[in-house]
N, C-alpha and C positions, 0 to 999 in steps of 0.2 A: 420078148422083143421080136420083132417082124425078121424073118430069116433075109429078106432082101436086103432091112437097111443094114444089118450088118456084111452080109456080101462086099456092099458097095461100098460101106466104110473100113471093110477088110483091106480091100481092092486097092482103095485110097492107099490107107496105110503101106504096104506092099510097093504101089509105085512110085511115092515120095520118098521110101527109102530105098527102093531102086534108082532112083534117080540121085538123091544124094549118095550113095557107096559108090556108082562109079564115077560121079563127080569128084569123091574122096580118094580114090583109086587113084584117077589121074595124077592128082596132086601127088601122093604116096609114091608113084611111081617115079617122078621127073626128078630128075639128079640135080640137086643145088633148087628147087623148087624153095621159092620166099613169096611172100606178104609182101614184101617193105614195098616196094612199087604200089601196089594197093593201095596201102596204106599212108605213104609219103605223098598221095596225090589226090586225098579224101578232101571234096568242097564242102563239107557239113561236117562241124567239129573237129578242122582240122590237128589242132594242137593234141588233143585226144588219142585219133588215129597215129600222129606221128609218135608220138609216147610208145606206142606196139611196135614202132617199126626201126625203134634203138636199137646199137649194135647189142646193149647189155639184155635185151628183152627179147628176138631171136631166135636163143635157142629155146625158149620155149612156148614163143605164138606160133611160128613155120609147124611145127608135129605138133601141135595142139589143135590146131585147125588144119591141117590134112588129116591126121588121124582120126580126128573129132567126128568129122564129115563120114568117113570112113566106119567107123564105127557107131556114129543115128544110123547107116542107111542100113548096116546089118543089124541092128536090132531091131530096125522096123522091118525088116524081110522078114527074120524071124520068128518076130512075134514075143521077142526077149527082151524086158525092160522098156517096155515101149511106152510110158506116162515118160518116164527121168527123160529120155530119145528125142521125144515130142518136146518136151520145154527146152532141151539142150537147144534142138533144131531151131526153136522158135529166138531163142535168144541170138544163136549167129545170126540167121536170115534178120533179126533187125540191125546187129553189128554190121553188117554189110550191106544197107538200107541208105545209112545215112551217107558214106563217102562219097559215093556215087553222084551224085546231083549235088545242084544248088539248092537246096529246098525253098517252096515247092512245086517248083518246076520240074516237072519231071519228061520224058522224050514222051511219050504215050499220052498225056494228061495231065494233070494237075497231084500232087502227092501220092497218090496211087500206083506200083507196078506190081511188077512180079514178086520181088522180095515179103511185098506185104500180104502181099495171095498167100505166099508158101509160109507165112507165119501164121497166118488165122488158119489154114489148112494143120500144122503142127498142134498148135491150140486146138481146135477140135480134136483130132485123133489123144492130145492128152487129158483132153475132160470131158469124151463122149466115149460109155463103156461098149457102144458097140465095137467101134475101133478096135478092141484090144478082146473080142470074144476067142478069135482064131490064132492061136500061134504058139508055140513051142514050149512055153511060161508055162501051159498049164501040166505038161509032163515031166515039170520038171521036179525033183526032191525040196522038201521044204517049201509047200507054198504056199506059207505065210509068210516068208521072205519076198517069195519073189509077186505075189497079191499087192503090196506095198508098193513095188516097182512097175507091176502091172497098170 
């Protein structure tokens, strides 16, 4: 394969999850940091979103989604598990898709923003092997485990 395209699908990889860990960081960090607001003010599938944002549900969306976030963007810096990383990533970024708007009206355009950029961006880095040439996975023991996750 072409040394550039992977560069540049390294590259990618690398700033998507630079971009989500200190996205996740933040979150991580802020004391009493919740979803429910998010969540309790989602215009696409509301009942859905509200379901997340029970008291009895909680304790495990708030650190499931900051951690979450948290740990795609270090495994995509890494280069550690970064297929699982990719489809985790792709599946929030469309969780967090629909609340947002009234679909499909969206401020930019018509159905299309950001969230859906950084899904088809996730999607690639998980089903194109240049993506995953460079990073950490391949020094690691056992990699036939970690080829899987690769």
């Amino acid at each position: 394969m072409n040394t550039r395209i992977k560069i540049v699908a390294n590259t990618l990889r690398f700033l998507l999850g630079w971009f989500m860990f200190f996205d996740g960081l933040k979150l991580v960090m802020t004391p009493h940091w919740s979803a429910s607001s998010f969540l309790l003010h989602a215009k696409t599938f509301p009942e859905f979103y509200a379901w997340f944002a029970l008291p009895t549900n909680a304790w495990w969306v708030n650190p499931l989604n900051s951690w979450g976030i948290t740990l795609i963007g270090i495994a995509l810096i890494l280069g550690i598990g970064n297929r699982i990383a990719a489809w985790a990533g792709a599946a929030l970024m469309i969780l967090y898709y629909f609340p947002h708007y009234a679909l499909p009206i969206v401020p930019n355009g018509y159905i299309v923003e950001d969230h859906l950029i950084y899904t088809a961006t996730f999607i690639l880095i998980a089903v194109f092997p240049a993506a995953r040439t460079f990073g950490l996975s391949h020094f690691l023991p056992n990699r036939r485990f970690w080829r899987v996750l690769k």
